[in-house]
Every structure is written in C-alpha cells, then in structure tokens.
N, C-alpha and C positions, 0 to 999 in steps of 0.2 A: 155324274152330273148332280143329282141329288143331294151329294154333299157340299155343292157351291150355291144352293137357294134356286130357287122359281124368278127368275128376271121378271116374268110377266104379271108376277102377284105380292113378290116376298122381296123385302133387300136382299142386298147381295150381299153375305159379311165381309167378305175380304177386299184387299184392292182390284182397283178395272181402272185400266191403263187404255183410253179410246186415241186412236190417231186418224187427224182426219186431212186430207189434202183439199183444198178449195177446187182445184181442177179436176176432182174426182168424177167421172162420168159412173164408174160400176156401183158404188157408194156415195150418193151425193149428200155434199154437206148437210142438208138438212134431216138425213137420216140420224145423222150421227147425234145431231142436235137432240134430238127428239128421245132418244136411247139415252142421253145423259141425262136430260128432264126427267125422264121416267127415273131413272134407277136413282135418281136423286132424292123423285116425289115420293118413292117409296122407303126412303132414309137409309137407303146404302152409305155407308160411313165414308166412305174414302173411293170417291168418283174423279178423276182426272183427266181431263180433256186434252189435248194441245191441235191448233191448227195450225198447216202448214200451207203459206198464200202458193199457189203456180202449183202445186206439186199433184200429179196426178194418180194413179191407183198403184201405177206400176213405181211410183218415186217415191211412195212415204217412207218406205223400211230406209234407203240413206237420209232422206231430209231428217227421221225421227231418230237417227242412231245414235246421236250425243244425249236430248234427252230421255230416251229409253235408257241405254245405260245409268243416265242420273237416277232415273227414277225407279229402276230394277237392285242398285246398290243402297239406294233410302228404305226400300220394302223389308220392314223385320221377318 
C-alpha cells in the first residue's frame, strides 16, 4: 500500500477510477463526493469520478462496464 501514497495526507500518484450509484444505500453518494474533494485537495493528478442516476451498490459494476472499460484501456 505504501507504494500507492497515504489517501489521507499525501496525493495519490496514479489514476482512481471512483463509481458511485445515486441509489447507493452501503456507500452513499456523498461519501463518494467527499473522497474525490479530498484526493483532489490534495493534488492527486488524475481523480475520475462517474455517477450513475437509479443504480444501487449491488448495480454499479453493469451500469459502470462500458465506461470502466473506456477508462481502464485510456490508463498508460
């Protein structure tokens, strides 16, 4: 872990890929919000959000598979 930075102190160097469903009850949006603020305010280079309206904890991984893939084949 050590070699991916201190989220809570330090940027992050590499890409963070965050998916967040708006129906999320386990993870509510506003967590998610707040984790990308942070990792932002700390100048993490390459922070990437995407919301997904209706989808809940258990439906990001489909809602998020087309752009996941875009975004996993853009990552050098």
């Amino acid at each position: 872990m050590a070699a991916y930075g201190d989220p809570d102190h330090a940027p992050v160097p590499g890409p963070v890929l965050l998916l967040q469903g708006t129906d999320d009850h386990d993870v509510p949006p506003a967590w998610t919000d707040d984790i990308t603020r942070h990792l932002r305010a700390l100048g993490s280079p390459s922070i990437t959000q995407h919301t997904y309206p209706g989808a809940d904890h258990d439906q990001i991984l489909t809602a998020s598979t087309c752009d996941t893939l875009t975004y996993l084949r853009a990552v050098p």
